[in-house]
C-alpha positions as CSV (number, residue, x, y, z in Angstrom):
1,X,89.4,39.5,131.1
2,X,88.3,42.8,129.9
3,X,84.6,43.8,132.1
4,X,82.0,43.8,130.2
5,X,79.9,46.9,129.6
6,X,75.8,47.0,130.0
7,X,73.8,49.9,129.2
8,X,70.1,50.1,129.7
9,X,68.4,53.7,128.2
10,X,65.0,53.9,126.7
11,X,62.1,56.4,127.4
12,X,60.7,53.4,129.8
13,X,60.8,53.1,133.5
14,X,63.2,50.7,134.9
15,X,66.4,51.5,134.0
16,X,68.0,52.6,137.4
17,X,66.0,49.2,138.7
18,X,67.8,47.0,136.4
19,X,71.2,48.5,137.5
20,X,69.9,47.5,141.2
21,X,69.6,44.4,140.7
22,X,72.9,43.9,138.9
23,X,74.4,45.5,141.5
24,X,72.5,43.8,144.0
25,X,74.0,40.3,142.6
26,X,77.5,41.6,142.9
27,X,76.9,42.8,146.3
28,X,75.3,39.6,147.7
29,X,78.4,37.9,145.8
30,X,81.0,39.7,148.3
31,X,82.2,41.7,144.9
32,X,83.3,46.0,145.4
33,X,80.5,48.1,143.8
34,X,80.8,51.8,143.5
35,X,77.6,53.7,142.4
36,X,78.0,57.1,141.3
37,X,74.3,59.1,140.4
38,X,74.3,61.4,138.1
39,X,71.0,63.4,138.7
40,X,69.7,61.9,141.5
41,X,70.8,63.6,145.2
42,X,71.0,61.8,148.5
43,X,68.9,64.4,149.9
44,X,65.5,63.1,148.1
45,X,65.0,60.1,150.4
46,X,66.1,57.4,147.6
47,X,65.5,53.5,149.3
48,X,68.6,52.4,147.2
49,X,70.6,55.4,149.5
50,X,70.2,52.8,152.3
51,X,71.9,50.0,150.8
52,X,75.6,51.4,152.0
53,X,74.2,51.2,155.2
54,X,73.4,47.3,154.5
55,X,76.8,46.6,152.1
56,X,80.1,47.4,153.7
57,X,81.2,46.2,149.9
58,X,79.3,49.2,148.3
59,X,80.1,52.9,147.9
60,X,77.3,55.0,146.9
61,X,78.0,58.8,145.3
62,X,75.5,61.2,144.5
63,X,76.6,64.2,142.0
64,X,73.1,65.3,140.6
65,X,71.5,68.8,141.2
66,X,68.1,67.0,140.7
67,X,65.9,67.4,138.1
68,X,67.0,69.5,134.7
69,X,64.3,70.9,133.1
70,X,64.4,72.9,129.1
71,X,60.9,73.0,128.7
72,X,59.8,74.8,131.6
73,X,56.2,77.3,132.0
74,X,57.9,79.4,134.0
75,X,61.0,81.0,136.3
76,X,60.9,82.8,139.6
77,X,63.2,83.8,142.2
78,X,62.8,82.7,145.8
79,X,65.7,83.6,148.0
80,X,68.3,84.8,145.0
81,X,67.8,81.9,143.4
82,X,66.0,81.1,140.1
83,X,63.8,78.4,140.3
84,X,62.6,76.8,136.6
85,X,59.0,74.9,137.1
86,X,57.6,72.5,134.3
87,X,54.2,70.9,134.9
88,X,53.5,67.4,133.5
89,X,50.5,65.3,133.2
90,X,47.6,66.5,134.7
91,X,48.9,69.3,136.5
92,X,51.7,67.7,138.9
93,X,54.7,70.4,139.5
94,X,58.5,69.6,138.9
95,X,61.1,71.7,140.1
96,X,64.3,72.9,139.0
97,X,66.6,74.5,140.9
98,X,70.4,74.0,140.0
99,X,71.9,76.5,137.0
100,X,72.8,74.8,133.4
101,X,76.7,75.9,135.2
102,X,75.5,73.5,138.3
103,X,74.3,70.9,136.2
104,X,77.5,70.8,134.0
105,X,79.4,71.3,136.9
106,X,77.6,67.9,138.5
107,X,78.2,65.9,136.2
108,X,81.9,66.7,135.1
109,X,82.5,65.3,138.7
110,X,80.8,62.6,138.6
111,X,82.5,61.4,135.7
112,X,85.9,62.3,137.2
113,X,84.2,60.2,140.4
114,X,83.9,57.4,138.2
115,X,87.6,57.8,136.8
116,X,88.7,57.7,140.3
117,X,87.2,54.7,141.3
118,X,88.4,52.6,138.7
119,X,92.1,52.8,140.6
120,X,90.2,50.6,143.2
121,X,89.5,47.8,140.7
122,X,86.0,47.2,142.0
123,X,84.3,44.4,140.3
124,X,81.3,47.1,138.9
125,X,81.2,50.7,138.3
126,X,77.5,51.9,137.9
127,X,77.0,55.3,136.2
128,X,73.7,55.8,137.0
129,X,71.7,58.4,133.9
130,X,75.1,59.2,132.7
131,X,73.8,58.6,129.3
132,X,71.2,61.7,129.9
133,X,74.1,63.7,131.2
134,X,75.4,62.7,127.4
135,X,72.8,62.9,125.4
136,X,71.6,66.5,127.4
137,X,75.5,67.9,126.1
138,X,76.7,67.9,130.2
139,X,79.4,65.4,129.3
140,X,80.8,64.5,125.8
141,X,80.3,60.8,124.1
142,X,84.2,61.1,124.1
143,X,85.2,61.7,127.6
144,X,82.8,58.7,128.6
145,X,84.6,56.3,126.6
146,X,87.9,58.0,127.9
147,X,86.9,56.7,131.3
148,X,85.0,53.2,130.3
149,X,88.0,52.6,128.4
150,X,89.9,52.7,131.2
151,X,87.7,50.1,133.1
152,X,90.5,47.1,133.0
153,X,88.8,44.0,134.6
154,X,85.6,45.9,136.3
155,X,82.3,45.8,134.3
156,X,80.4,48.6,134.2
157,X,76.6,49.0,133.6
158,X,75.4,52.8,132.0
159,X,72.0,53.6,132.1
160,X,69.6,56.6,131.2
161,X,67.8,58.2,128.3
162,X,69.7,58.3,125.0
163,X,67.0,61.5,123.3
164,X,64.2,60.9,121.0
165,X,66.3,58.2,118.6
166,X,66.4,55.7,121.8
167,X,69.9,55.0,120.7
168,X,73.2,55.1,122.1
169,X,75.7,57.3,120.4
170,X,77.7,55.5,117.9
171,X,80.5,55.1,119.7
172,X,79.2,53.5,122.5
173,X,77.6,51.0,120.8
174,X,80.4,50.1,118.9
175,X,82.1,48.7,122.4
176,X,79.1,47.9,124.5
177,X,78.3,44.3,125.4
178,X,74.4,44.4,126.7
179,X,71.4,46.9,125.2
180,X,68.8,46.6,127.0
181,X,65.7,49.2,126.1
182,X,63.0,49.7,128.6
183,X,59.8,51.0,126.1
184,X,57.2,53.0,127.4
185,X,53.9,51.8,126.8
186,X,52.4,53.5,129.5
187,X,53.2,55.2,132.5
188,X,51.4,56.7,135.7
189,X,54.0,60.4,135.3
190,X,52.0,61.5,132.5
191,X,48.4,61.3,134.3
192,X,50.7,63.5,136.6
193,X,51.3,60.7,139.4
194,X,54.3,61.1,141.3
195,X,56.7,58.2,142.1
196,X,55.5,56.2,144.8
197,X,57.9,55.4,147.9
198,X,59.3,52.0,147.8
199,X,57.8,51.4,144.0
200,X,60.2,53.7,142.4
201,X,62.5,55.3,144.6
């Protein structure tokens, strides 16, 4: 049996949450789970980073330089390095501190991370936002489907934001299974809330 493919994108929260709880099954299952993170860095304290420490079964990658922020208010410089600062909301600060190069440069491996892991057969590969690393021109449409092509028997779930459409490139949805779209009708990051601990991350 060829694995089956899920993607879950849409401007909504609980994208990443829905790939927990897939992955979640597998795990409490006995299955092999690799989990490779796009954006996201081990460094930020994630809840879900403690799961390898619960899963012998689970291998948990993070590639991400963080947030990438276009639309920023301003730059500076602290210690030789340029910092890009966007506020949202109501005044909350986001930071940026990797180079388009490092973002690029983050996500190429991650991808080639993925790639690898498929030679282990686990039952589910989780590309956590690789669709923004698509959709944001990190990675191409092409050399995603290079790799999920390559997926044999192990199912993979994609998730992340697919631009202002909401939809997956047109080759992706040509071979995915499962499209699920998380809506936003309202959320607490554009009073300018940050994530809560345990809620959402």
């Amino acid at each position: 049996m060829t694995g089956l493919i899920y993607a879950f994108t849409g401007d909504g929260k609980g994208k990443t949450s829905a790939a927990l709880g897939v992955a979640t099954r597998s795990l409490l299952n006995g299955e092999k789970v690799v989990w490779v993170a796009f954006y996201k860095q081990e460094s930020w304290g994630l809840s879900e980073a403690k799961l390898k420490d619960k899963f012998e079964n689970l291998e948990m990658i993070f590639t991400g330089k963080g947030f990438r922020i276009t639309n920023f208010d301003k730059k500076l410089m602290r210690d030789g390095k340029e910092l890009k600062l966007a506020t949202v909301g109501d005044g909350a600060k986001v930071v940026d501190t990797a180079s388009e190069d490092e973002h690029k440069m983050a996500a190429e491996y991650g991808l080639q991370l993925a790639a690898n892991s498929l030679q282990q057969k686990p039952f589910l590969l989780v590309m956590d936002e690789v669709l923004n690393a698509v959709d944001e021109g990190l990675i191409t449409e092409k050399e995603l489907l290079e790799v999920v092509g390559n997926r044999g028997e192990t199912h993979v779930v994609l998730t992340g934001r697919t631009g202002p459409s909401g939809r997956l490139p047109e080759g992706l949805m040509k071979i995915v299974d499962l499209v699920t779209e998380c809506k936003k009708i309202r959320h607490p990051y554009d009073l300018g809330k940050l994530a809560v601990k345990g809620l959402d991350f």
